[in-house]
ZANU-884717 format. One record per atom (N, C-alpha, C): residue in three letters; z, y, x. Coordinates in steps of 0.1 Angstrom, whole numbers, plus 5000, padded with zeros to 4 digits. Each point is the difference from the previous one (the first is absolute). Example, Ala and Ser with C-alpha at 12.3 -4.5 7.8 and 13.67 -1.06 7.14 Angstrom:
! ZANU-884717
ALA507849435132
ALA500050124991
ALA500050125009
SER499350114996
SER500050115009
SER500850114992
This chain:
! ZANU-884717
UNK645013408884
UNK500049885008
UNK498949904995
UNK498450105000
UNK499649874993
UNK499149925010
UNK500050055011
UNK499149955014
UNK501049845002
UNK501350035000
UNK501249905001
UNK499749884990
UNK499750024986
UNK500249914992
UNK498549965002
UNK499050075000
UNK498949955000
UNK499749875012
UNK500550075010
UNK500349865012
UNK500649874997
UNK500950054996
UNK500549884994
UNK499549894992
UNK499650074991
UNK499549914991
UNK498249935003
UNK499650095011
UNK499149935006
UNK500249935013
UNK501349985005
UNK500149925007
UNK501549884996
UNK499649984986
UNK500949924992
UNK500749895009
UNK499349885007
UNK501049915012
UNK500650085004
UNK499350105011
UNK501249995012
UNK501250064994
UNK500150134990
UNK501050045000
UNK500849914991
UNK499849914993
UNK500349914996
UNK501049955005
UNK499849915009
UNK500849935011
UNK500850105004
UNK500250165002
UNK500850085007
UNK501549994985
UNK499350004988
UNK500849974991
UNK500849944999
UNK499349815000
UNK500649905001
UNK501050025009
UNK499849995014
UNK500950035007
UNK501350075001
UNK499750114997
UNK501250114992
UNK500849904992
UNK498849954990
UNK500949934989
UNK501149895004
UNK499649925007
UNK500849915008
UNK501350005010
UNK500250125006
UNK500750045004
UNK500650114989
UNK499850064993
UNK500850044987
UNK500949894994
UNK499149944998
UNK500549934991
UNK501449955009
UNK499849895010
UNK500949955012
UNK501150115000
UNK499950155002
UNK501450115002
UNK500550014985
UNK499649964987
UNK500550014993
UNK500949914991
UNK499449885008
UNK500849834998
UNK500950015010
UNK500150045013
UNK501050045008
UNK501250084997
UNK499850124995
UNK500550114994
UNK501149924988
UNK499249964992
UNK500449924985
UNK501549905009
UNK499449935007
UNK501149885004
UNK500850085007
UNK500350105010
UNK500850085007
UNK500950044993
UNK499550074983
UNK500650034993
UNK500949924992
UNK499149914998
UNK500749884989
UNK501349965012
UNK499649935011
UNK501349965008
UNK501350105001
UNK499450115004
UNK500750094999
UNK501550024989
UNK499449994989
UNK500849994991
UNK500449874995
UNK499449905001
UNK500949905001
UNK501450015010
UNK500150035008
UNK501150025012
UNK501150174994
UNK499250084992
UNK501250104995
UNK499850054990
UNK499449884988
UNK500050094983
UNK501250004995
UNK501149915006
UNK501250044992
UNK500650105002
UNK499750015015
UNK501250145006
UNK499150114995
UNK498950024997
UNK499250104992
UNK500550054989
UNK500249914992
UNK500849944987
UNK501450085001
UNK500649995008
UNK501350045001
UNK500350144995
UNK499150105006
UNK499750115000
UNK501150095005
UNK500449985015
UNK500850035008
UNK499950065015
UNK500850115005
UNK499350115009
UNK500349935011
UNK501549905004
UNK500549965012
UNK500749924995
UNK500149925013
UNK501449834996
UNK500950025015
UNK501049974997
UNK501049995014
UNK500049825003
UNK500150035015
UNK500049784999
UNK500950005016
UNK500349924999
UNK500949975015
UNK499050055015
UNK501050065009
UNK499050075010
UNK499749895008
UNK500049945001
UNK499549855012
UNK499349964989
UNK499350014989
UNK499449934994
UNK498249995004
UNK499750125010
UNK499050025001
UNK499150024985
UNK500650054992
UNK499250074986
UNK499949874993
UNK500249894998
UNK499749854999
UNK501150004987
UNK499550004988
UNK500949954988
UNK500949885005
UNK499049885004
UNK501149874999
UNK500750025011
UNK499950085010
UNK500849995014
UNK501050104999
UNK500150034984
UNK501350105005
UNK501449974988
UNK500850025005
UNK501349984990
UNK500950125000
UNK500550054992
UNK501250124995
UNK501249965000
UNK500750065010
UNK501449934993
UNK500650074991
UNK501050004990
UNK500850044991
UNK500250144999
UNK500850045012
UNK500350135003
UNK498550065002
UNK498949955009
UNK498950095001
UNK499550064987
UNK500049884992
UNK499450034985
UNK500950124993
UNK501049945002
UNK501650114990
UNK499750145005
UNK499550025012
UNK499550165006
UNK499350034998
UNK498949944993
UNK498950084993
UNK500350064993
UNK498950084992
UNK499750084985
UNK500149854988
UNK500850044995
UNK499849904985
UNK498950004992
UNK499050065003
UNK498750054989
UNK498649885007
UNK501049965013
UNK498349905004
UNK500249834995
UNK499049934999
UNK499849884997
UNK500349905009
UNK500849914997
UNK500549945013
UNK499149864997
UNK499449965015
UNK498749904999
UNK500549865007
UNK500049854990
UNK500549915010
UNK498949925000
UNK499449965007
UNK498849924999
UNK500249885010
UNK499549874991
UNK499549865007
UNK498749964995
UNK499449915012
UNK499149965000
UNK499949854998
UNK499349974992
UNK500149834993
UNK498549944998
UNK500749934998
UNK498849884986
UNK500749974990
UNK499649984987
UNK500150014986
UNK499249954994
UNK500449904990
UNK499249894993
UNK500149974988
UNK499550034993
UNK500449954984
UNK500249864998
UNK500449994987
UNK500149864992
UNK499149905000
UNK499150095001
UNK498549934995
UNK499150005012
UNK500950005014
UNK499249975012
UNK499350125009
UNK500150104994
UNK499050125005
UNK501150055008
UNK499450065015
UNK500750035010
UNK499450145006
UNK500650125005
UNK500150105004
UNK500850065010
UNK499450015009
UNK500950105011
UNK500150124996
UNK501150035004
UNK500450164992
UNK500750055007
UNK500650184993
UNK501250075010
UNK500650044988
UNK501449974999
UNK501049934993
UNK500850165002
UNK499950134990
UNK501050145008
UNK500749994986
UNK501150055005
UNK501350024989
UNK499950124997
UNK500750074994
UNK500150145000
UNK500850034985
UNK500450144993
UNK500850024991
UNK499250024989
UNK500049974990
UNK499150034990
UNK500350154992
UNK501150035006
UNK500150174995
UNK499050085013
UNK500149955013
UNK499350085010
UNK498650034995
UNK499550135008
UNK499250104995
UNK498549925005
UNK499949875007
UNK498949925006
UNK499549924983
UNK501349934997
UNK500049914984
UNK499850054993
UNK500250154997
UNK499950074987
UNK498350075000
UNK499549965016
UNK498450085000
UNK499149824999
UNK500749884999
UNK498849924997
UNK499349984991
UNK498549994998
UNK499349974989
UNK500149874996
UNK500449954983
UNK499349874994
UNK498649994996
UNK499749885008
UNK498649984988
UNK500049904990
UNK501249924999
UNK500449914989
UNK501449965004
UNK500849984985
UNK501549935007
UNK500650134995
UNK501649995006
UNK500950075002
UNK500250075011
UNK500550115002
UNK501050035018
UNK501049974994
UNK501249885006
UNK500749944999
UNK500349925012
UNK501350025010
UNK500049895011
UNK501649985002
UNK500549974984
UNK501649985002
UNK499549815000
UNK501150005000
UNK500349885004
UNK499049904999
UNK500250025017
UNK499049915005
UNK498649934994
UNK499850164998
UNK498350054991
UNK499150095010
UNK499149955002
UNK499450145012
UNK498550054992
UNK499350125006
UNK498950074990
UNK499249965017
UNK498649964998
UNK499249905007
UNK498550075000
UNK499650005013
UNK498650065005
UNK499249944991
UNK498450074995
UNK499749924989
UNK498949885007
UNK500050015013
UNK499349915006
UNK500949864994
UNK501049965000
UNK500449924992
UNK499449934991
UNK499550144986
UNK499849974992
UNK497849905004
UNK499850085006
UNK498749905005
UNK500249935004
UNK500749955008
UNK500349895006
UNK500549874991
UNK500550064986
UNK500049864989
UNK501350034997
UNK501350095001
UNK501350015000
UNK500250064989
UNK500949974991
UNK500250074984
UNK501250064999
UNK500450074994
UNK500850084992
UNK500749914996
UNK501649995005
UNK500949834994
UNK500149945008
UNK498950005009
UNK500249905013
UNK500850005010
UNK501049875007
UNK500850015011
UNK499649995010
UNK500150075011
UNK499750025017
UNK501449965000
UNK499549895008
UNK501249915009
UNK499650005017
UNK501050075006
UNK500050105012
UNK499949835010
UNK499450025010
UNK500249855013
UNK501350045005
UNK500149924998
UNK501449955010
UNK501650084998
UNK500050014985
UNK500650064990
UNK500149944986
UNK501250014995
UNK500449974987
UNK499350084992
UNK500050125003
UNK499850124992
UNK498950034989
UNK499849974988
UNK498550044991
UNK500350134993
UNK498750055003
UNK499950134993
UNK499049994992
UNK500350074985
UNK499150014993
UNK498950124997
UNK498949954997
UNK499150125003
UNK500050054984
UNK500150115002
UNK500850114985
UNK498850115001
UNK499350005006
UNK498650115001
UNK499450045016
UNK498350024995
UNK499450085009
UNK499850095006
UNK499550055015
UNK500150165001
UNK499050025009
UNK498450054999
UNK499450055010
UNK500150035011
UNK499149965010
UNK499950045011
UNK501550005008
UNK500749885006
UNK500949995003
UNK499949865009
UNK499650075010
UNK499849905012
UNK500550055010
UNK500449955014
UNK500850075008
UNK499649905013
UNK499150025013
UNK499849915011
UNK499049934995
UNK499350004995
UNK499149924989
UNK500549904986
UNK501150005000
UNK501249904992
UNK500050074990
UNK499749904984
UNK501150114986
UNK501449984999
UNK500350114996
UNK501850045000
UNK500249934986
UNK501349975003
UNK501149944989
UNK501150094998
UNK500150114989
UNK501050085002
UNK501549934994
UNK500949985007
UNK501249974992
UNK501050085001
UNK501449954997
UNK500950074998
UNK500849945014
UNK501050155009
UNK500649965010
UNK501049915000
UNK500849964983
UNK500649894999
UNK498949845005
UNK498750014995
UNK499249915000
UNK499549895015
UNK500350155005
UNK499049985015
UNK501749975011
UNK501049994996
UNK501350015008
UNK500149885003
UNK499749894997
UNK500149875003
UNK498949965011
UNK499050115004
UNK499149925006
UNK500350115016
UNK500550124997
UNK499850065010
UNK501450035003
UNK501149984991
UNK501250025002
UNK500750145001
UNK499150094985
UNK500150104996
UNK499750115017
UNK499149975006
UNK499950095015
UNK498750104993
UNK500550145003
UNK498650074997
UNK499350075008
UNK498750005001
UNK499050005007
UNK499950165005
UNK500050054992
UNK499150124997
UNK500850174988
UNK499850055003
UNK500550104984
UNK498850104999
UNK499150004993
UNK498850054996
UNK500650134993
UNK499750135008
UNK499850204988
UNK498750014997
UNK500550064993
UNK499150104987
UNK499350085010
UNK500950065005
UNK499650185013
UNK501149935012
UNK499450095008
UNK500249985017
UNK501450034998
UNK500749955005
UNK501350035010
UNK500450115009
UNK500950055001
UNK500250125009
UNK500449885011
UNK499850065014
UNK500749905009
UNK501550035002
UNK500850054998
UNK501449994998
UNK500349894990
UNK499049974987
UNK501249934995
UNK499249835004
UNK499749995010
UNK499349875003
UNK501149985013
UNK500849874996
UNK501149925009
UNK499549995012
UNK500949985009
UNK499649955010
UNK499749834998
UNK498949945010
UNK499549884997
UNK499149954994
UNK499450164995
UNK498849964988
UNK499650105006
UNK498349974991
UNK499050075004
UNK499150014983
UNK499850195001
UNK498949984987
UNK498450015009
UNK499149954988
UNK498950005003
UNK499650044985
UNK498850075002
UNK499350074990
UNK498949894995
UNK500049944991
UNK499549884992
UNK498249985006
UNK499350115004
UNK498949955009
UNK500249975012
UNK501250065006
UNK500049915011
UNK500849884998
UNK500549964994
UNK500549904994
UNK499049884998
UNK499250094992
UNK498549864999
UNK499649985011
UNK499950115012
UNK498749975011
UNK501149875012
UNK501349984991
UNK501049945014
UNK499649834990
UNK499849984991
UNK499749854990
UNK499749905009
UNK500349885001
UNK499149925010
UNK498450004996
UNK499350045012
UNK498949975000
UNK499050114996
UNK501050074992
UNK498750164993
UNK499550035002
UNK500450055017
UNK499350125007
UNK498849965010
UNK500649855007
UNK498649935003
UNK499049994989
UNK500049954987
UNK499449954996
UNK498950114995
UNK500950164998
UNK499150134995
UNK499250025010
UNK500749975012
UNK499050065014
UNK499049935006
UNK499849864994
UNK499249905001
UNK498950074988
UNK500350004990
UNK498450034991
UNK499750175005
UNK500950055001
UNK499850135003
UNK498950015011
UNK500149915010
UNK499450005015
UNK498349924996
UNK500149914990
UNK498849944995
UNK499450124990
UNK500350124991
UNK499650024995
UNK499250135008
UNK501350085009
UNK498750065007
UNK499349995009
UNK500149845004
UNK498949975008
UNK498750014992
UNK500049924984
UNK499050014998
UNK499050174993
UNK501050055000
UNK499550155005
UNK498650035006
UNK500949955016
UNK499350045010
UNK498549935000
UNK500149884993
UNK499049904997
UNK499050074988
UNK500550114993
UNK499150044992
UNK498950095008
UNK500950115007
UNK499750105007
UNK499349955012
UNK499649905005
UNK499249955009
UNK498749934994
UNK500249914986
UNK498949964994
UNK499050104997
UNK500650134993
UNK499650114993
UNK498750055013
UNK501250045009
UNK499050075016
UNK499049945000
UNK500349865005
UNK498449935005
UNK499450014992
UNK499649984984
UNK499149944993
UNK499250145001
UNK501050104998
UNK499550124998
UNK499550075007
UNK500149945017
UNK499250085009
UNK498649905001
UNK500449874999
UNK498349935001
UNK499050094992
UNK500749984980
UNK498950064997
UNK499250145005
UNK501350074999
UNK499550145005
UNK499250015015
UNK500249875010
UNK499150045012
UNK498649924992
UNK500049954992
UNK498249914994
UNK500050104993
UNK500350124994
UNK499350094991
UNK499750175009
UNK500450015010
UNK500150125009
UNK498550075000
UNK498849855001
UNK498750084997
UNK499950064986
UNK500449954991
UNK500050094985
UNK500850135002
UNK501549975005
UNK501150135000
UNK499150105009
UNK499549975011
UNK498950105006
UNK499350094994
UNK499149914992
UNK498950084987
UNK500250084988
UNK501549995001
UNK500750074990
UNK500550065003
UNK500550055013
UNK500350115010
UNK499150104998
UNK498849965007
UNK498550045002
UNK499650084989
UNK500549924988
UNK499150064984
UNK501550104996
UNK501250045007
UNK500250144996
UNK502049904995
UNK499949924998
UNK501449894997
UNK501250085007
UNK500950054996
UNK501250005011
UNK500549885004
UNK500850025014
UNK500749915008
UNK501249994986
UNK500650114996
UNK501449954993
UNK499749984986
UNK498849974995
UNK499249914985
UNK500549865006
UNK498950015017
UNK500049825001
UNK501249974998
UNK501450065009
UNK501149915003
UNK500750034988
UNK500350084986
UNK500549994991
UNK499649874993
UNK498850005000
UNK499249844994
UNK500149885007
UNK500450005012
UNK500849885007
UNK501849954997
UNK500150124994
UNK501650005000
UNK499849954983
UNK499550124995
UNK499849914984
UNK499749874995
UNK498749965008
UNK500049825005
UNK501249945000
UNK500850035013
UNK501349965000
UNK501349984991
UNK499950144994
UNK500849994990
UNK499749924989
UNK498750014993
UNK499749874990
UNK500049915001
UNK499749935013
UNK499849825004
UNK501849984997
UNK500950085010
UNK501649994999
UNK500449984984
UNK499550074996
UNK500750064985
UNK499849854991
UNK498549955001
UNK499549914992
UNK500749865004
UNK500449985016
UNK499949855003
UNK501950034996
UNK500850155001
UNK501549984997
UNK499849944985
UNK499150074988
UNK499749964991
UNK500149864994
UNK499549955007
UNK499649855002
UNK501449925002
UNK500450045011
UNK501549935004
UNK500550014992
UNK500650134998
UNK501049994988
UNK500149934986
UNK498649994993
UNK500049934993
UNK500449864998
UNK499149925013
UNK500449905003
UNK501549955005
UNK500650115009
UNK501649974999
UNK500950034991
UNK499350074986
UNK500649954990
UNK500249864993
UNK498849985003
UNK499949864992
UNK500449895006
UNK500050035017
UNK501049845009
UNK500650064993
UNK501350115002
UNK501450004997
UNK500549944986
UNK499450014994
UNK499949924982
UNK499749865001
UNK498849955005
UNK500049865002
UNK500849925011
UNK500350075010
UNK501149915006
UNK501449934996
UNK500449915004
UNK501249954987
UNK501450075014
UNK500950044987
UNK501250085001
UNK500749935011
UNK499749935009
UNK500949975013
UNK499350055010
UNK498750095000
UNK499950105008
UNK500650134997
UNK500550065009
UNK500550144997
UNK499350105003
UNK498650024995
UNK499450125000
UNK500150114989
UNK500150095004
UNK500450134991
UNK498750105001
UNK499450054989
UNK498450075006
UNK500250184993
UNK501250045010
UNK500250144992
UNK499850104997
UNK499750064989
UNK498950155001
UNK499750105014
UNK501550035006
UNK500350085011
UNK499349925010
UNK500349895003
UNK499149925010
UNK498650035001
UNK499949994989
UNK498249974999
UNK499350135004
UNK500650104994
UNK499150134999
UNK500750045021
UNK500849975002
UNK500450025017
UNK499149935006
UNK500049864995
UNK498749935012
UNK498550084995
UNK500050034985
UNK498350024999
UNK499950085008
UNK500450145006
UNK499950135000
UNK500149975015
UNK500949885008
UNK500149985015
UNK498649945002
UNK499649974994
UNK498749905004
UNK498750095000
UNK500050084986
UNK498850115000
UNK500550095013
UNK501250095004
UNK499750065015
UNK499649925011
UNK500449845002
UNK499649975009
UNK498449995001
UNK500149984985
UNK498349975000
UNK498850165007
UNK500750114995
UNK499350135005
UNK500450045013
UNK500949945005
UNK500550035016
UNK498549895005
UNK499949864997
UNK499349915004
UNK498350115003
UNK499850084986
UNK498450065003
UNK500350115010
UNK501150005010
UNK500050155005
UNK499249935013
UNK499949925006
UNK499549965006
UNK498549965002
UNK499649964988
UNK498050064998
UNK499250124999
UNK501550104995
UNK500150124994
UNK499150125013
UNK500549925008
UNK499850045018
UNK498749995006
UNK499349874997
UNK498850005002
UNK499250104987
UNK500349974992
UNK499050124991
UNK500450145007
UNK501450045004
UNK499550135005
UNK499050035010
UNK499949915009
UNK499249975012
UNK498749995001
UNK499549954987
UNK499050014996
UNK498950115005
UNK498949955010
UNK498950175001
UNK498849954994
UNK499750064990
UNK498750004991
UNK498749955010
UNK499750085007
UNK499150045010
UNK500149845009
UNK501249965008
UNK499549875008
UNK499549894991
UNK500649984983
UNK500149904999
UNK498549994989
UNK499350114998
UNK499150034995
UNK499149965009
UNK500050095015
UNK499049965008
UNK500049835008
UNK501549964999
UNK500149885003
UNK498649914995
């Protein structure tokens, strides 16, 4: 490929700019990408966390944690082996003035959800009226000892430790005990989270299981919100694959008297267009290059109340979407070089 590099580097601007370009729009699908992700998981690192195949929730609930309630006997007909989930949604304030909206879920501290949470400091402890706290908390200025005093409630819970990645709707979770949470919801439970699926026999009448990803895609707001960057990211796709075309047929129609003479002097047609495509592949490769670097470094300098996430799998999926689009983009100059006749553009 050395006819390819040699062009290049003797025509240092323009392909330049074909770079930049690339680069800019990399860069843009990968800051896209990052926040899709980050939001994303803001709305289901806890239920991730959980590490659970299906949840049963009331069938009029439309999949909706807060819209659904269990009564007694539904719960009593279950399997004993699932985690029974009661969740409220608050504000919570410490002593010392600091205030957080949060989701407030009960659950058994023997259940198989409690026994999979990570500490990163603190105890797991959520007996009396003690709960183990998202560590967003802890950024937020909230200590170990400290009381969350619930609005529009008597109730303080003490924060007895941290636990990773435990957000739920964008909210961090407050894990307590279902004695804890009974005064605010009136011991009603939400939800009973398995391990493994359900047979449908032993699922009551009145409920409904859902399998924990479709569970996430029912969250308020999820699935708009995935199908919104989803729909921005491959537009800007298409934005690659159209930059790529044009630049790449100009040059190639201002170099056709060279590509001619090089016909003439004995060149194959499939030298030229492997060296068009090669072009392609290195301008792509260099300006993803570029991006990524740089979208490491926003994601690091940004301060933590953005939720961008910049993840290996992501990156290497967008680089690798960007370089095809980028070689689909030369199939279209690729066309005029076959077309090319030595002979008119010589005697031209």
């Amino acid at each position: 490929m050395f006819l390819a590099i040699k062009e290049m580097l003797h025509e240092k601007l323009r392909y330049s700019l074909i770079v930049a370009l690339i680069f800019l729009v990399s860069y843009l699908l990968i800051i896209l990408t990052g926040l899709a992700t980050g939001l994303a998981n803001l709305n289901k690192a806890a239920i991730n966390e959980w590490d659970a195949s299906s949840i049963v929730l009331n069938s009029d609930s439309e999949g909706r944690l807060q819209q659904s309630f269990l009564s007694q006997d539904e719960v009593a007909s279950l399997p004993n082996n699932g985690t029974r989930i009661s969740q409220y949604s608050t504000l919570v304030k410490s002593e010392n003035g600091l205030k957080e909206n949060t989701q407030l879920v009960g659950l058994d501290s023997k259940s198989f959800i409690f026994k999979k949470l990570k500490i990163t400091s603190g105890s797991k402890n959520i007996r009396n009226n003690a709960g183990v706290v998202s560590d967003k908390f802890k950024s937020d200025g909230f200590k170990i000892g400290d009381h969350l005093l619930v609005a529009n409630s008597s109730l303080r819970i003490k924060i007895t430790g941290f636990t990773p990645r435990a957000t739920l709707s964008a909210l961090p979770v407050v894990y307590i005990s279902p004695d804890t949470i009974q005064p605010l919801n009136k011991g009603v439970t939400n939800a009973v989270v398995f391990k493994n699926k359900l047979k449908n026999s032993k699922i009551p009448k009145g409920t409904n299981q859902l399998s924990i990803g479709s569970f996430i895609n029912k969250l308020p707001g999820y699935s708009a919100q995935q199908l919104t960057f989803n729909f921005m990211i491959g537009f800007l796709y298409i934005i690659i694959l159209i930059v790529i075309s044009i630049f790449l047929y100009i040059l190639t129609v201002q170099k056709l008297p060279n590509l001619g003479v090089l016909k003439a002097q004995g060149v194959s047609t499939q030298y030229l267009v492997l060296s068009t495509l090669f072009q392609s592949f290195i301008m792509s490769v260099i300006g993803v290059i570029i991006a990524i670097i740089l979208g490491e470094i926003t994601a690091i300098t940004l301060p933590s109340e953005v939720p961008i996430v910049i993840d290996k799998s992501n990156i290497i999926v967008t680089g690798i979407g960007i370089i095809i689009m980028s070689l689909l983009g030369a199939l279209i100059p690729i066309r005029q070089i076959a077309k090319v006749d030595p002979y008119k553009i010589i005697g031209g």
